[in-house]
DSSP file (Angstrom, degrees, kcal/mol; ACC not computed):
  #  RESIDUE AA STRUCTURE BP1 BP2  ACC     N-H-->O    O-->H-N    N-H-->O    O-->H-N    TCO  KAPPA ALPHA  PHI   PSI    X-CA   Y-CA   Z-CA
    1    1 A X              0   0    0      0, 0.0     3,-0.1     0, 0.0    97,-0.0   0.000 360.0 360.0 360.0 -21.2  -16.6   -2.3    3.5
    2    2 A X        +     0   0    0      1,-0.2    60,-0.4    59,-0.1     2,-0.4   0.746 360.0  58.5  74.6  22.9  -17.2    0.8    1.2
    3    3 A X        -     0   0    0     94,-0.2     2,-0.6    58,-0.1    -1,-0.2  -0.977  64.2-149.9-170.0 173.6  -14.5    0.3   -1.1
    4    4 A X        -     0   0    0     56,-1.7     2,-0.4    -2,-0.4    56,-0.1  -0.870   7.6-156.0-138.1 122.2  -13.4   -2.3   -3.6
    5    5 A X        -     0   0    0     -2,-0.6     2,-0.7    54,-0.1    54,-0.1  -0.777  11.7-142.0-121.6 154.3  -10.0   -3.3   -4.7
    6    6 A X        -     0   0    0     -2,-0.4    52,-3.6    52,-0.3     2,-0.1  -0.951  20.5-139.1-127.5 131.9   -9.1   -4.8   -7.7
    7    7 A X  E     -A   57   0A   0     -2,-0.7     2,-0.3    50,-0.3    50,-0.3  -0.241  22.1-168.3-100.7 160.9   -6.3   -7.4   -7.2
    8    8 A X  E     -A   56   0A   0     48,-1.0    48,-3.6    -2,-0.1    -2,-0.0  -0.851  19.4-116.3-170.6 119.6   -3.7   -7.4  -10.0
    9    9 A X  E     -A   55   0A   0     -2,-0.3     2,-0.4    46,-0.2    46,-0.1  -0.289  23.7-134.1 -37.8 133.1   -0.5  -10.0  -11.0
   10   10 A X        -     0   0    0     44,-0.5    44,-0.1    41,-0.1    -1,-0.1  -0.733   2.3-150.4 -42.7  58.8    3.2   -8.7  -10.8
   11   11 A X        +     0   0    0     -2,-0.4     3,-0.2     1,-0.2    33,-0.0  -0.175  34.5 163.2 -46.1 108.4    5.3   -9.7  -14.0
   12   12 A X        +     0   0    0     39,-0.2    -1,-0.2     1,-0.2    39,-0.1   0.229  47.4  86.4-112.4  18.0    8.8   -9.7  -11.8
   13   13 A X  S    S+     0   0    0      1,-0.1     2,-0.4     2,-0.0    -1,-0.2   0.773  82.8  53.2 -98.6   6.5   11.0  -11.7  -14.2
   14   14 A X  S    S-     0   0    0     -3,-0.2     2,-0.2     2,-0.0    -1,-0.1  -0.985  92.5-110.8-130.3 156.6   12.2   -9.0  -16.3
   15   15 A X        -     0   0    0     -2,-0.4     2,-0.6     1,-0.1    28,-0.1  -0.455  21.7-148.7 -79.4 143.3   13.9   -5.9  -15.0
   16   16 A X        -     0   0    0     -2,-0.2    27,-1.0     2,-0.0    -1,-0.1  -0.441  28.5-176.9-103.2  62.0   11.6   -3.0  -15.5
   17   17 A X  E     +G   42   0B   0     -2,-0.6     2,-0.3    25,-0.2    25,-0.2  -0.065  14.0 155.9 -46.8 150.6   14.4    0.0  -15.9
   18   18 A X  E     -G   41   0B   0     23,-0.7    23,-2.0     1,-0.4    21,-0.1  -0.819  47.9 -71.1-166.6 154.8   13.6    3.5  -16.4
   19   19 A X        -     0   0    0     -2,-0.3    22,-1.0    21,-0.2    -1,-0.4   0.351  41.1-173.0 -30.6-163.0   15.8    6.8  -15.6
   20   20 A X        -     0   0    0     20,-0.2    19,-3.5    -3,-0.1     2,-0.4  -0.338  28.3-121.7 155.1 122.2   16.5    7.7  -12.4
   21   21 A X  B     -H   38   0C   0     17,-0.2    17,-0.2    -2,-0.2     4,-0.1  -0.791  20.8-138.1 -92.5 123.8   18.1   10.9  -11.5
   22   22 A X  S    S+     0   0    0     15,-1.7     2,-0.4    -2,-0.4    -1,-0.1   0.165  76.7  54.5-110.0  10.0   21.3   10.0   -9.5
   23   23 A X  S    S-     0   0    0     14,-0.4    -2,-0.1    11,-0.1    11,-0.0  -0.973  89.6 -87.6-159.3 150.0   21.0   13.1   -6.6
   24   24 A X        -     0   0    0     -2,-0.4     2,-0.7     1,-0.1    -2,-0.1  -0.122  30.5-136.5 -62.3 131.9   18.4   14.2   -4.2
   25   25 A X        -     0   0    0     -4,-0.1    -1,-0.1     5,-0.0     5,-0.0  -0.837  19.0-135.4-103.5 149.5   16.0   16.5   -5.1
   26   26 A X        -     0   0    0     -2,-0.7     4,-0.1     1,-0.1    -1,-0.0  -0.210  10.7-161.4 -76.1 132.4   15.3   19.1   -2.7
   27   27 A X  S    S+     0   0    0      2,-0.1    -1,-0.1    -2,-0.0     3,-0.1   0.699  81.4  44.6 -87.7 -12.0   11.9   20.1   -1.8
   28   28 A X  S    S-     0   0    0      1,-0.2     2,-0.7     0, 0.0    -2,-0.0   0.523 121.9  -5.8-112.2 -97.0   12.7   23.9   -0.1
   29   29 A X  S    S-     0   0    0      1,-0.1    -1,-0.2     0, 0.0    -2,-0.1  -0.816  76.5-109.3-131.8 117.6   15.0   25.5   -2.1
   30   30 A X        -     0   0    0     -2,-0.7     2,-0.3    -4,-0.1    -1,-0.1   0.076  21.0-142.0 -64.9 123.1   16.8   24.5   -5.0
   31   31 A X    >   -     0   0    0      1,-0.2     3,-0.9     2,-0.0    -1,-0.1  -0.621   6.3-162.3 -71.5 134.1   20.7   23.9   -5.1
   32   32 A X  T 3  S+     0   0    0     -2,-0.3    -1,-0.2     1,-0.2    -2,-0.1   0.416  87.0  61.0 -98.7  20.1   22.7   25.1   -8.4
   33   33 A X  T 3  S+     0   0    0      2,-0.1     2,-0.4     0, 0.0    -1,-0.2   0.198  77.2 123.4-106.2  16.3   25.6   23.1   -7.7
   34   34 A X    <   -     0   0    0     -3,-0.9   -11,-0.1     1,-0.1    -4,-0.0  -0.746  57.4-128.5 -83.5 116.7   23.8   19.9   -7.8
   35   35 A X        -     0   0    0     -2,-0.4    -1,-0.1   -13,-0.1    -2,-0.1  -0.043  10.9-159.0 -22.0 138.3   24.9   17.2  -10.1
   36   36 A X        +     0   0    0    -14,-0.1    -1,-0.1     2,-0.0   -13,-0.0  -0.263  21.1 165.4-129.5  81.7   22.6   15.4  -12.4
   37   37 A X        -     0   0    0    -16,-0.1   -15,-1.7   -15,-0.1   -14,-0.4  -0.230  28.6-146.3 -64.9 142.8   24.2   12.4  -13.2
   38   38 A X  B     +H   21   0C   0    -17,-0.2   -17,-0.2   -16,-0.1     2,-0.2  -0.981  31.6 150.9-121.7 131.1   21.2   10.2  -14.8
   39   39 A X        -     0   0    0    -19,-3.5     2,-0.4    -2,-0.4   -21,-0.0  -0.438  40.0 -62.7-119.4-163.6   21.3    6.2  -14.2
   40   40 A X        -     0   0    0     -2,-0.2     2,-0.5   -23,-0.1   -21,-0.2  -0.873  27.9-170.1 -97.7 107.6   19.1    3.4  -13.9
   41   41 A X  E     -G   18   0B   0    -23,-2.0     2,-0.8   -22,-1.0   -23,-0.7  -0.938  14.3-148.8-124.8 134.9   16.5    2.4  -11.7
   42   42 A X  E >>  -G   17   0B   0     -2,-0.5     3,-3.7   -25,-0.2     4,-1.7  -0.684   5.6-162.0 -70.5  69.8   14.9   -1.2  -11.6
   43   43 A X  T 34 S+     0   0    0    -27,-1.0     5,-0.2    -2,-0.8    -1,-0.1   0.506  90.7  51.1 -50.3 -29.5   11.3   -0.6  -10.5
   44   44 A X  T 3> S+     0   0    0      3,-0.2     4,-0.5     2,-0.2    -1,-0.3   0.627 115.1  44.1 -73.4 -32.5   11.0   -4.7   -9.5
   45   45 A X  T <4 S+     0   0    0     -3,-3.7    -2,-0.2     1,-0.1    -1,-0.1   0.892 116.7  44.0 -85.6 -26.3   14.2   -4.4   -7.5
   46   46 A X  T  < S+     0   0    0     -4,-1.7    -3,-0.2     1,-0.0    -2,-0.2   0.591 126.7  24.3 -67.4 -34.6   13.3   -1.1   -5.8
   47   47 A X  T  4 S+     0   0    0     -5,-0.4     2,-1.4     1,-0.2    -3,-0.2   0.810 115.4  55.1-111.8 -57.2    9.4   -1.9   -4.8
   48   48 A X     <  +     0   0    0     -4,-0.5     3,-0.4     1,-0.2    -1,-0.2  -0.646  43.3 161.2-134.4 101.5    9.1   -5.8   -4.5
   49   49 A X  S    S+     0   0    0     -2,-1.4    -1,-0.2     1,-0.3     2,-0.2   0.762  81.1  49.8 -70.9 -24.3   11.3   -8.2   -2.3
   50   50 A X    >   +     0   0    0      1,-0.0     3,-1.5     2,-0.0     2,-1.0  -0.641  69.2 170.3-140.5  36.2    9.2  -10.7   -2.4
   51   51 A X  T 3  S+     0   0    0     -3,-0.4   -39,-0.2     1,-0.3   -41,-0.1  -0.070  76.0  50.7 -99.0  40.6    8.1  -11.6   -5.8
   52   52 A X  T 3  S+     0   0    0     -2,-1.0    -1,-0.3   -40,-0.0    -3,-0.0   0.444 119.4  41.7-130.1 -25.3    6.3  -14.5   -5.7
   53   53 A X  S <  S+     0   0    0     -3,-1.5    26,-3.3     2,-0.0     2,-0.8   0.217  91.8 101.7 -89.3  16.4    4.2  -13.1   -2.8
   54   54 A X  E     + B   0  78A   0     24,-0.2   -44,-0.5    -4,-0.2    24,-0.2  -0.737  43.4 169.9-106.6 115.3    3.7   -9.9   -4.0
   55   55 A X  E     -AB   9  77A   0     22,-2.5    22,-1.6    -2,-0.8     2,-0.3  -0.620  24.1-129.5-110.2 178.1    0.4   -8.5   -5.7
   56   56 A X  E     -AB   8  76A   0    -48,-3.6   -48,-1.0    20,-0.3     2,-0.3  -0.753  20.3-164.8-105.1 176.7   -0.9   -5.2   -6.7
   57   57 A X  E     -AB   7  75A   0     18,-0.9    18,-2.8    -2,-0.3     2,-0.6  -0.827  18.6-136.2-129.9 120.3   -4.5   -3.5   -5.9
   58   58 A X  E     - B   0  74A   0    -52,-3.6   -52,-0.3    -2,-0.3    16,-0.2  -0.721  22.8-138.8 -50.2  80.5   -6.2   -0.9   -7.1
   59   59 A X        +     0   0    0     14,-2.2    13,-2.4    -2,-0.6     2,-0.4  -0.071  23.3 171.3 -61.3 128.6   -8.0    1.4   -4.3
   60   60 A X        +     0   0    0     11,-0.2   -56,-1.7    12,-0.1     2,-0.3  -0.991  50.5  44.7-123.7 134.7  -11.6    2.8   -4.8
   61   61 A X  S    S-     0   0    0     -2,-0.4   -58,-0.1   -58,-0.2   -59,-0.1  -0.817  71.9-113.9 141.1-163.5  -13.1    4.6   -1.7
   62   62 A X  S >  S+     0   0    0    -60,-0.4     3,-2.0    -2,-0.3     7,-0.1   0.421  72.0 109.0-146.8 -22.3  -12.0    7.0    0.8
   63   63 A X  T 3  S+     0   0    0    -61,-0.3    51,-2.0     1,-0.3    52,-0.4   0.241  86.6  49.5 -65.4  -0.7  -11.9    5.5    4.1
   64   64 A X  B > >S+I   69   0D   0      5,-0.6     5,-2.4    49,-0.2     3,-1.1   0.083  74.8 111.4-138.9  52.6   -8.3    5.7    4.1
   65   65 A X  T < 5 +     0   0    0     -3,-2.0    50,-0.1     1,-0.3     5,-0.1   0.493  68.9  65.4 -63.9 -13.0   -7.5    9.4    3.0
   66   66 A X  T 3 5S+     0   0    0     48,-2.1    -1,-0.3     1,-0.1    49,-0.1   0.397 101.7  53.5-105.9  -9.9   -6.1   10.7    5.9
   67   67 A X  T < 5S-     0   0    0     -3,-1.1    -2,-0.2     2,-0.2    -1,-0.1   0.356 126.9 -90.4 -67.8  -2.5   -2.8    8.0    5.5
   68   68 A X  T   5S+     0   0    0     -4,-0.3     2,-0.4    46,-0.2    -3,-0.2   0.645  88.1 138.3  94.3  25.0   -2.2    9.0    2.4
   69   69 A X  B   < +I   64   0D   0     -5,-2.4    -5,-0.6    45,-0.1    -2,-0.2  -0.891  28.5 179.0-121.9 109.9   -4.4    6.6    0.8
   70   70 A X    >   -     0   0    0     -2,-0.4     3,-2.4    -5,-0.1     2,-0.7  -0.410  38.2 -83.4-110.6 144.8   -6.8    7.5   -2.4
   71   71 A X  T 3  S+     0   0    0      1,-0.2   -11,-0.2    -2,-0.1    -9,-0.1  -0.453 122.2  14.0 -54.4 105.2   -9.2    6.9   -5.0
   72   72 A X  T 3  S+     0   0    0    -13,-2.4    -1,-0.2    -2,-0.7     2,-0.2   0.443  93.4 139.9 115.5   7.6   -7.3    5.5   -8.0
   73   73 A X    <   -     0   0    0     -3,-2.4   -14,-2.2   -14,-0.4    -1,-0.4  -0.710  47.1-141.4-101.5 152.4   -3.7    4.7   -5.6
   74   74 A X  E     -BC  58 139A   0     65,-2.0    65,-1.5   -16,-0.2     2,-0.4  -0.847  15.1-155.5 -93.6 138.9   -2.3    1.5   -6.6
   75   75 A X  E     -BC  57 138A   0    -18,-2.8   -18,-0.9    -2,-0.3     2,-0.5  -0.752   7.1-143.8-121.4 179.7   -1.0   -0.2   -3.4
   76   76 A X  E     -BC  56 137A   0     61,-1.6    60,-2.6    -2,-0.4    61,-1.0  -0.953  28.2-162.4-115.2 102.1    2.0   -2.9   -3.7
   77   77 A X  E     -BC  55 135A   0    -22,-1.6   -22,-2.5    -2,-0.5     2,-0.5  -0.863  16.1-149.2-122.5 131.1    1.2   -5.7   -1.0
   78   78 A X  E     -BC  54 134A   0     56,-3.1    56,-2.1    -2,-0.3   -24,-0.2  -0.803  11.5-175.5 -93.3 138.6    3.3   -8.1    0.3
   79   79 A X  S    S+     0   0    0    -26,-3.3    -1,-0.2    -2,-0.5   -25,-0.1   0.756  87.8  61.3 -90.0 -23.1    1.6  -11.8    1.5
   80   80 A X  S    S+     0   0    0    -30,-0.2     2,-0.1    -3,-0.1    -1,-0.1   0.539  84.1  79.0 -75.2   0.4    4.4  -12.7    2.6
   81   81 A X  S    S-     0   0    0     53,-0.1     2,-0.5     1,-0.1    53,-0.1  -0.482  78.5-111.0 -87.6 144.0    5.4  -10.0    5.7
   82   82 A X        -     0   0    0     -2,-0.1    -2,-0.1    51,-0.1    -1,-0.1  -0.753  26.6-112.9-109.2 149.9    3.6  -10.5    9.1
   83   83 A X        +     0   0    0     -2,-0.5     2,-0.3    48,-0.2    -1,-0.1  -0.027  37.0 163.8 -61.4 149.1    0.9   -8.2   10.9
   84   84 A X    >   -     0   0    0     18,-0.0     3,-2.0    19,-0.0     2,-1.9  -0.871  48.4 -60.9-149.0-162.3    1.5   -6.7   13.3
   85   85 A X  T 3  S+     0   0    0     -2,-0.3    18,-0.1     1,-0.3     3,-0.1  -0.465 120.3  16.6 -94.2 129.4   -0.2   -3.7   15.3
   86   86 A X  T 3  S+     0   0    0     -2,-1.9    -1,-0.3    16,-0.4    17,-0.1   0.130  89.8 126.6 123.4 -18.9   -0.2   -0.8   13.0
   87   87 A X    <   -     0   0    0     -3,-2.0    15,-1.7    14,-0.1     2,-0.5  -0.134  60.4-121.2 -60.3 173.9    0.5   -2.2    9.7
   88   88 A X  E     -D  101   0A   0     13,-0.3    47,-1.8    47,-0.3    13,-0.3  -0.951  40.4-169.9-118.5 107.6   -1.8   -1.5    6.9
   89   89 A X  E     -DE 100 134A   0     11,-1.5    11,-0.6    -2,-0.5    45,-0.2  -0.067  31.9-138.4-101.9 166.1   -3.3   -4.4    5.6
   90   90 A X  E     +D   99   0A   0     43,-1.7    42,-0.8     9,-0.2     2,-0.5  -0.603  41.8 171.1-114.8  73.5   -5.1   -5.6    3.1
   91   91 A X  E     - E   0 131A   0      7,-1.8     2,-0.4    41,-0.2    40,-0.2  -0.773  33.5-129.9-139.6 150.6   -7.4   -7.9    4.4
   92   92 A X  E     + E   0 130A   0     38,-0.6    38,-2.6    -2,-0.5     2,-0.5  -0.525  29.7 167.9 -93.1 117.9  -10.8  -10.4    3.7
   93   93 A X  E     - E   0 129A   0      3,-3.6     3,-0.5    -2,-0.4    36,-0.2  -0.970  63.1 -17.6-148.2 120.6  -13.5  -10.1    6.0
   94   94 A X  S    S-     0   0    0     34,-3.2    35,-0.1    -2,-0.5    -1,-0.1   0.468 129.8 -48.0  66.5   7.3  -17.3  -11.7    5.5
   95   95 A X  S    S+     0   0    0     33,-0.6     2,-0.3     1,-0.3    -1,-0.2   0.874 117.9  98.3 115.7  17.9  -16.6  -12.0    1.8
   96   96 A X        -     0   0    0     -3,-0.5    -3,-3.6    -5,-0.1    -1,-0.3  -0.987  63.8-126.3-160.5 135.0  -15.1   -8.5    0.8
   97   97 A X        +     0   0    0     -2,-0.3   -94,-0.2    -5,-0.2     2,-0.1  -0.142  37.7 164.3 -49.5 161.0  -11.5   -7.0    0.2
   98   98 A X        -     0   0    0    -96,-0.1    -7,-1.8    -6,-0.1     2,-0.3  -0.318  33.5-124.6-176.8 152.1  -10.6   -3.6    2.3
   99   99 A X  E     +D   90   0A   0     -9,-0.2     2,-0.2    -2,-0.1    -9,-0.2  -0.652  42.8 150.5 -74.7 135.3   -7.5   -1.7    3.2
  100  100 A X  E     -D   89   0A   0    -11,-0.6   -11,-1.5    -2,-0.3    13,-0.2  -0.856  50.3-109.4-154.5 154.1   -6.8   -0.9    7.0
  101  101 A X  E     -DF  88 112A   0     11,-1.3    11,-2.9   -13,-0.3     2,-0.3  -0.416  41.8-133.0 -58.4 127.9   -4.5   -0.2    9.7
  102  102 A X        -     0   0    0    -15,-1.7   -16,-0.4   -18,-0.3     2,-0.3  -0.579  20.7-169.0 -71.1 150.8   -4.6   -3.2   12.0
  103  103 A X        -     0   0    0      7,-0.4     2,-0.9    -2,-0.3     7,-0.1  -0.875  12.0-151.3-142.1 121.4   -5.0   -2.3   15.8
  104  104 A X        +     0   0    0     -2,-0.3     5,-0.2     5,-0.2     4,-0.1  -0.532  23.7 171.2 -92.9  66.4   -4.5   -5.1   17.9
  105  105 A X    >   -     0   0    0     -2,-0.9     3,-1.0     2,-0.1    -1,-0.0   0.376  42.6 -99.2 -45.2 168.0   -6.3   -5.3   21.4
  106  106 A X  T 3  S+     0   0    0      1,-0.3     2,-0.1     3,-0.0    -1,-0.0   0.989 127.4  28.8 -21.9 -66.6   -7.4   -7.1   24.8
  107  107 A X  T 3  S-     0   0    0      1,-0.1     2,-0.3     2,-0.0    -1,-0.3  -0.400 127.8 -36.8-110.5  61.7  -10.2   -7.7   23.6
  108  108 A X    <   -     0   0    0     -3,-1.0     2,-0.3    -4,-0.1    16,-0.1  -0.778  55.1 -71.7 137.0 173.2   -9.8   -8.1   19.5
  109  109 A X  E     -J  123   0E   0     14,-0.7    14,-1.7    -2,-0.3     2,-0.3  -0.831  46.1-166.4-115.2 159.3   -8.5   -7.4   16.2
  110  110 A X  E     -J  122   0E   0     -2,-0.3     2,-0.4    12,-0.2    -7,-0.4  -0.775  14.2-149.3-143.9  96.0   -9.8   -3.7   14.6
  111  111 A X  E     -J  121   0E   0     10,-2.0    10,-3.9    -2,-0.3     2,-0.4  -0.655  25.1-152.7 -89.5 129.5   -9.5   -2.6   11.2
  112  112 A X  B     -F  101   0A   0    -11,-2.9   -11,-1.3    -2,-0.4     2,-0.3  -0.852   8.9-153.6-115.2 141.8   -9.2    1.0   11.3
  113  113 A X        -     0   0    0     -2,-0.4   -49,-0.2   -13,-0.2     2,-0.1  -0.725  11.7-136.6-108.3 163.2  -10.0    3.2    8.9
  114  114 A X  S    S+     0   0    0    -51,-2.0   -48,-2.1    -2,-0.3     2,-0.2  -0.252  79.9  62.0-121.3  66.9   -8.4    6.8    8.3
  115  115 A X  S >  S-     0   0    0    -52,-0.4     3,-0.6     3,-0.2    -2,-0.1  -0.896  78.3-130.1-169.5 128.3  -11.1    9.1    7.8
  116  116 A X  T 3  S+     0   0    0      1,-0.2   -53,-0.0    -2,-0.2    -2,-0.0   0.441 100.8  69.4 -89.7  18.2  -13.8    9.8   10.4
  117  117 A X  T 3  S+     0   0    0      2,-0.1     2,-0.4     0, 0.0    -1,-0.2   0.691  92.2  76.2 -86.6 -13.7  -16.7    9.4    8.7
  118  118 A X  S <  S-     0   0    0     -3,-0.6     2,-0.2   -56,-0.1    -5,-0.2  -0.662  74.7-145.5 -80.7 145.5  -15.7    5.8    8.6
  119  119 A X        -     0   0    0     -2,-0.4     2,-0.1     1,-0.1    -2,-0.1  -0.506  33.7 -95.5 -85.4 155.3  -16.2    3.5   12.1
  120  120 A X        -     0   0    0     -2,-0.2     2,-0.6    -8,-0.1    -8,-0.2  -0.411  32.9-120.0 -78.9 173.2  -13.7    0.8   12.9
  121  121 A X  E     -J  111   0E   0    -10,-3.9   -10,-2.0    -2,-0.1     2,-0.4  -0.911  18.9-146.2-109.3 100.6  -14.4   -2.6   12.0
  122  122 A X  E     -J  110   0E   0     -2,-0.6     2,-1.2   -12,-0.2   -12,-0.2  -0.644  11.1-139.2 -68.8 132.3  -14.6   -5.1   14.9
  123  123 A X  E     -J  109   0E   0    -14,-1.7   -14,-0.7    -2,-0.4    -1,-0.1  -0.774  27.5-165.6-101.6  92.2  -13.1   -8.9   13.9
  124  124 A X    >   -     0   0    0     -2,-1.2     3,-0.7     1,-0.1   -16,-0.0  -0.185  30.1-119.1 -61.0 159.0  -15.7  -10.8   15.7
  125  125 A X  T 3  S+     0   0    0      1,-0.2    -1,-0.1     3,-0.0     4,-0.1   0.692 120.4  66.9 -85.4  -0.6  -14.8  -14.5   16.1
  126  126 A X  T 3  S+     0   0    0      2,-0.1     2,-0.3     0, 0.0    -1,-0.2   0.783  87.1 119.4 -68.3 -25.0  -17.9  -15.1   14.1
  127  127 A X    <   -     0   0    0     -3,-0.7     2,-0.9     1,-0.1    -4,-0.0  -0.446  66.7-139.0 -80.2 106.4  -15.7  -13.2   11.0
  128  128 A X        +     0   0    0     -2,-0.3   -34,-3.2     1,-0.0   -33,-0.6  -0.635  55.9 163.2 -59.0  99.2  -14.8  -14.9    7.8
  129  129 A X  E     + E   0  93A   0     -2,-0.9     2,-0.3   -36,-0.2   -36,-0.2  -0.760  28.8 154.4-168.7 144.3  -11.5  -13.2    8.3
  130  130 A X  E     - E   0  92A   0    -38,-2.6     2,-0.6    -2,-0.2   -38,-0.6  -0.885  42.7-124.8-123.8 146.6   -7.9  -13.6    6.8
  131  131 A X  E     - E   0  91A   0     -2,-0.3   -48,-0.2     1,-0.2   -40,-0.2  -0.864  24.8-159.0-112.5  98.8   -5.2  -10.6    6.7
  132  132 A X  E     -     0   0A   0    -42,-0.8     2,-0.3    -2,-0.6    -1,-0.2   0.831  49.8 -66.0 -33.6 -81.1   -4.5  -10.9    2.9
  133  133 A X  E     -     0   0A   0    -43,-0.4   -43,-1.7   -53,-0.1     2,-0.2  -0.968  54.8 -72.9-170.0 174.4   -0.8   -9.0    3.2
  134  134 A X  E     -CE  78  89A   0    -56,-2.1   -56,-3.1    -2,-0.3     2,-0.3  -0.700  36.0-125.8-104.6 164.6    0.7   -6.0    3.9
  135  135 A X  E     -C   77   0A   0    -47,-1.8   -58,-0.3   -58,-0.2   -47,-0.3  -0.716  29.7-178.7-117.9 143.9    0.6   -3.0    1.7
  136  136 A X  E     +     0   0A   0    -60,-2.6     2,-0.2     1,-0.4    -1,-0.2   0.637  59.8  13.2-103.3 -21.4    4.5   -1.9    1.0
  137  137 A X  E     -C   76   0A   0    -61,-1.0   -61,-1.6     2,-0.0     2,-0.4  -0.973  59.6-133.0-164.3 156.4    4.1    1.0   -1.1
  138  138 A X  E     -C   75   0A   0     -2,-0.2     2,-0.3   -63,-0.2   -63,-0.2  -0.873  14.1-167.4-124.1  87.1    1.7    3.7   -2.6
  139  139 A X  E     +C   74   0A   0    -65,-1.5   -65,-2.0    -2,-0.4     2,-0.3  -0.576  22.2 171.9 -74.2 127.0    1.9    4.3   -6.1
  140  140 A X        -     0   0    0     -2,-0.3     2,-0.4   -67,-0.2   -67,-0.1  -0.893  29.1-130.3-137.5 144.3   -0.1    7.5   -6.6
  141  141 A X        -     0   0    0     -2,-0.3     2,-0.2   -69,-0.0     3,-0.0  -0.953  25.1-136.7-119.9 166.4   -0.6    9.8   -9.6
  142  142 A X        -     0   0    0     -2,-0.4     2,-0.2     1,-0.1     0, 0.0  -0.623  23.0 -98.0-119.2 163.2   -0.1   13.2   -9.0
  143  143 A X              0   0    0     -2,-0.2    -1,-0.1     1,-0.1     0, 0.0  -0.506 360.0 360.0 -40.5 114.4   -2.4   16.0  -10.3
  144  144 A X              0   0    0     -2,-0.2    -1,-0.1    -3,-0.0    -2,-0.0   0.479 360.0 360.0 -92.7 360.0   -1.5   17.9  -13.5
């Protein structure tokens, strides 16, 4: 599958606070008459609705770099939401993890990758395969 993800608990029963700057910041050109009132943001009430179905993963590969998805991104997955065509899944096929966009056909299910050195993945009905959850959010670290 050319990448490997390393599944990871959610502690959701205490609130995980940290600052959160209370007004938008602009990405083209900076206002000076913007507020920065500083409050509270709950990082379990803000990412994860679900927390008794909700895991993390750790991405290694490349096969989905061209969604916005990287070596090292943490992804947030819900088990409980259902697929549908276009989601981005997580899902177990032949014995192995991998992230993809479902695409749902005539003739089939397709895990798509988003990078074109990768091929899609047909889910023959010979295929040990379950769609694990859907990925809700992309935790990234940015470059310094």
């Amino acid at each position: 599958m050319n990448e490997k993800l390393d599944i990871l608990g959610i502690n959701c029963e205490e609130s995980l606070n940290i600052s959160f700057l209370d007004s938008k910041v602009p990405a083209g050109f900076p206002s000076p008459a913007q507020d920065s009132d500083s409050d509270c943001l709950d990082l379990n009430r803000e990412l994860i609705h679900s927390p008794s179905s909700t895991f993390c993963a750790r991405v290694t590969g490349d096969s989905m770099i061209d969604c916005g998805i990287n070596d090292g991104d943490l992804l947030i997955i819900d088990k409980s939401l259902s697929p549908h065509n276009g989601s981005i899944a997580v899902c177990f096929i032949d014995g192995d993890f991998t992230v993809k966009r479902l695409a749902i056909h005539n003739d089939g299910i397709y895990l798509m990758p988003a990078n074109k050195s990768y091929p899609p993945i047909h889910v023959s009905e010979e295929s040990n395969f379950q769609v694990w959850g859907i990925v809700t959010h992309i935790i990234k670290a940015v470059s310094h």
